[in-house]
N, C-alpha and C positions, 0 to 999 in steps of 0.2 A: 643939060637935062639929066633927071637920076635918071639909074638905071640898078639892075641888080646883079651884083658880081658877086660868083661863087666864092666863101672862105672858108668850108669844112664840108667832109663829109660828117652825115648823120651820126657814123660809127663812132669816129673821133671825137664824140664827146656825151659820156654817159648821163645820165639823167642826176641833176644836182650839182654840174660840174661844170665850169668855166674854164674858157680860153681868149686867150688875145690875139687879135689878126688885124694886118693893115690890109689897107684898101684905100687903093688911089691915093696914096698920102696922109690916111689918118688911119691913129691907131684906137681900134672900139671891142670893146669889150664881148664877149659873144657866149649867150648864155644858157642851159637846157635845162627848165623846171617841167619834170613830168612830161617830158618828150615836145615840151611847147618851147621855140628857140627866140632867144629875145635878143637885142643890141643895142649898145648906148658907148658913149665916150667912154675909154678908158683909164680920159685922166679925170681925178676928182677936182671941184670945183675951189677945193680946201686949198693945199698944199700941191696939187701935181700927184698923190697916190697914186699907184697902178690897181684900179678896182677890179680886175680879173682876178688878182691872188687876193683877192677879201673875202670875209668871210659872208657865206649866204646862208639866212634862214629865213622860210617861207620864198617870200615875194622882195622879203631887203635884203640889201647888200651892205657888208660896213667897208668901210674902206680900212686897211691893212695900217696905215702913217697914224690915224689922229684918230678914226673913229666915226667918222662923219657916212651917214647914214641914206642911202638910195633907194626904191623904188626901181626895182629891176623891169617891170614893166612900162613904167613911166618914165622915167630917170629924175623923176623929183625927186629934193630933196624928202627925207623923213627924219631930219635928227643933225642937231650941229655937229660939227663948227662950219659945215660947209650952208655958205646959205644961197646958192646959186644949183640949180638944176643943171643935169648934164643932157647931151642932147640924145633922143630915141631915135632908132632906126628901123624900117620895116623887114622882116625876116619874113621871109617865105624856102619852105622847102620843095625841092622838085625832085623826085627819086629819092636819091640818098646824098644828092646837094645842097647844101645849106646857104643859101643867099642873103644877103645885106643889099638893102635900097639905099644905094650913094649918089 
């Protein structure tokens, strides 16, 4: 059964900015647009990127390797070469703890 386990506090990650954190065995991406905290797989669907150090603008994320293009709130694809979607995770914040639904 999921459940939501703490991986940041709110501090530790400014508005715009990404971090990587495992949980229970995977590692997902963990992301803050405008103080709204989102997660998805961290690895891309392309090549294995790590999409936490990719670059984000708006709501996409590109992946750092090839270029292949995410949907930070969806984890759809938005742009090759990746053409498989990565998976979303539900974030919820409590205080100043930031939760992933695994």
């Amino acid at each position: 059964m999921a459940q939501f386990v703490k991986v940041a506090s709110a501090s530790e990650l400014a508005p715009g900015a990404a971090k990587q954190v495992e949980v229970n065995g995977k590692t997902i991406a963990l992301f803050n647009l405008d103080g709204n905290y989102y997660a998805i797989d961290n690895t891309c669907t392309h090549r294995g990127g790590p999409l936490a150090e990719g670059f984000i603008e708006g709501e996409s994320l590109t992946c750092p390797w090839h270029g292949a293009q995410f949907n930070i709130k969806t984890g759809d694809v938005v742009g090759p070469p990746a053409a498989k979607s990565v998976t979303k995770y539900n974030v919820r914040v409590q205080g100043d703890d930031v939760e992933v639904e695994v």
